[in-house]
N, C-alpha and C positions, 0 to 999 in steps of 0.2 A: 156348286161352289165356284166362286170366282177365281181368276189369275192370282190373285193375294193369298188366298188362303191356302189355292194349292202350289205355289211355291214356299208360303212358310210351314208347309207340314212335309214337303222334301228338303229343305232345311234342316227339319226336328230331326226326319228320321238320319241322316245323315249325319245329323251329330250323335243319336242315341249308337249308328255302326260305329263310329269312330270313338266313342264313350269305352265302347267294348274292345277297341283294338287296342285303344292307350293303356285299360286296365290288363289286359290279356298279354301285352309287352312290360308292362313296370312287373307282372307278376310271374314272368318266365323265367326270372333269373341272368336271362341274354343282356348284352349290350341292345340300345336303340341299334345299330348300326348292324350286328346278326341278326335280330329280328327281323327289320325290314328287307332285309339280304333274301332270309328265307319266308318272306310275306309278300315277295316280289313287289315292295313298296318303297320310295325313292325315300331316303331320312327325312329331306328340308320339306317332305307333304308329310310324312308323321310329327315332324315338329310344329308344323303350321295347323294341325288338325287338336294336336295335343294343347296349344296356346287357347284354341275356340272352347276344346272340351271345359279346359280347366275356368277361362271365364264364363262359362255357362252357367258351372258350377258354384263361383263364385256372385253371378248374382240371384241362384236360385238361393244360396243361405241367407241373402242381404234378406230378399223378399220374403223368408221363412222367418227371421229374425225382425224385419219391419211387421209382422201379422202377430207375432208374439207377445202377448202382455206384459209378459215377463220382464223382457228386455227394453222396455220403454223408459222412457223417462220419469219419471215421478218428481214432485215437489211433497216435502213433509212439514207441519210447521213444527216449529220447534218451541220449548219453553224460554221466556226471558230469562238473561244471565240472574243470578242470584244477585242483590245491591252487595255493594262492596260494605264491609265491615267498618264503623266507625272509626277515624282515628283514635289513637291509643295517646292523650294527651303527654307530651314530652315535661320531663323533669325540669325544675325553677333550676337556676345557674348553680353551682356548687352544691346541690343534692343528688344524692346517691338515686339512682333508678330504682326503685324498686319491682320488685315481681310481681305480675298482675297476673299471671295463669301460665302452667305448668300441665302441657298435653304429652300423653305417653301411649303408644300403641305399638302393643307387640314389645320388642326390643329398645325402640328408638323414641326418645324423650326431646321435646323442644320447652325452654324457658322463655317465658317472654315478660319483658320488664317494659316499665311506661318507658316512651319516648319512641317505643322499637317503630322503625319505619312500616307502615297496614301495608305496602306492597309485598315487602319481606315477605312477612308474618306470612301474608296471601299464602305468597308462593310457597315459602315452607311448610304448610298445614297440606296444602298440595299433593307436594313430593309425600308427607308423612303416609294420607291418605292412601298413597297407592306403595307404604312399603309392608312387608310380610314380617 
């Protein structure tokens, strides 16, 4: 083994002790500050040991979650919007609108007379669509 590797594997193990001391102080019940009191460990090296553990921690889920297929990105294609509905040709000047179709689902009834604005209508069949 060379210098590199046996320095990164007293590194490991030195975080997996100290993995166990932060778990074994969050899990005593004690303050950080009696724990170390009675672990004969100075706080600001539990704290500085606790910051290492914890992003340790935090890039082994990055790496667990970057290996995940799950968690990827995906692209889906999607189907094209539906064409929008023909206008609904508007009434001559001084003629009454008359009714061109009368949609009713469930409870709630929409009229729709020539001239009615196709965005309207859109959106109201819409709203109709998703009421109960």
């Amino acid at each position: 083994m060379d210098e590199m590797t046996i320095r990164r594997a007293g590194r490991q193990q030195n975080l997996l002790t100290w993995s166990q001391r932060v778990a074994e102080c969050r899990s005593s019940g004690l303050s950080v500050n009696r724990w170390c009191a009675e672990h004969d460990i100075r706080p600001k090296t539990y704290y500085n040991w606790q910051k290492k553990v914890f992003a340790a921690m935090i890039e082994q889920q990055k790496a667990l979650i970057a290996d995940d297929p799950e968690t990827q990105s995906r692209f889906a294609e999607l189907p094209a919007p539906a064409p929008e509905p023909a206008p609904v040709p508007a009434a001559e000047p001084g003629q009454k609108n008359s009714l061109v179709a009368s949609i009713r689902v469930g409870n709630a009834s929409l009229d729709i007379y020539a001239g009615a604005d196709a965005e309207v209508v859109a959106t109201l069949c819409r709203v109709l669509n998703h009421a109960e």
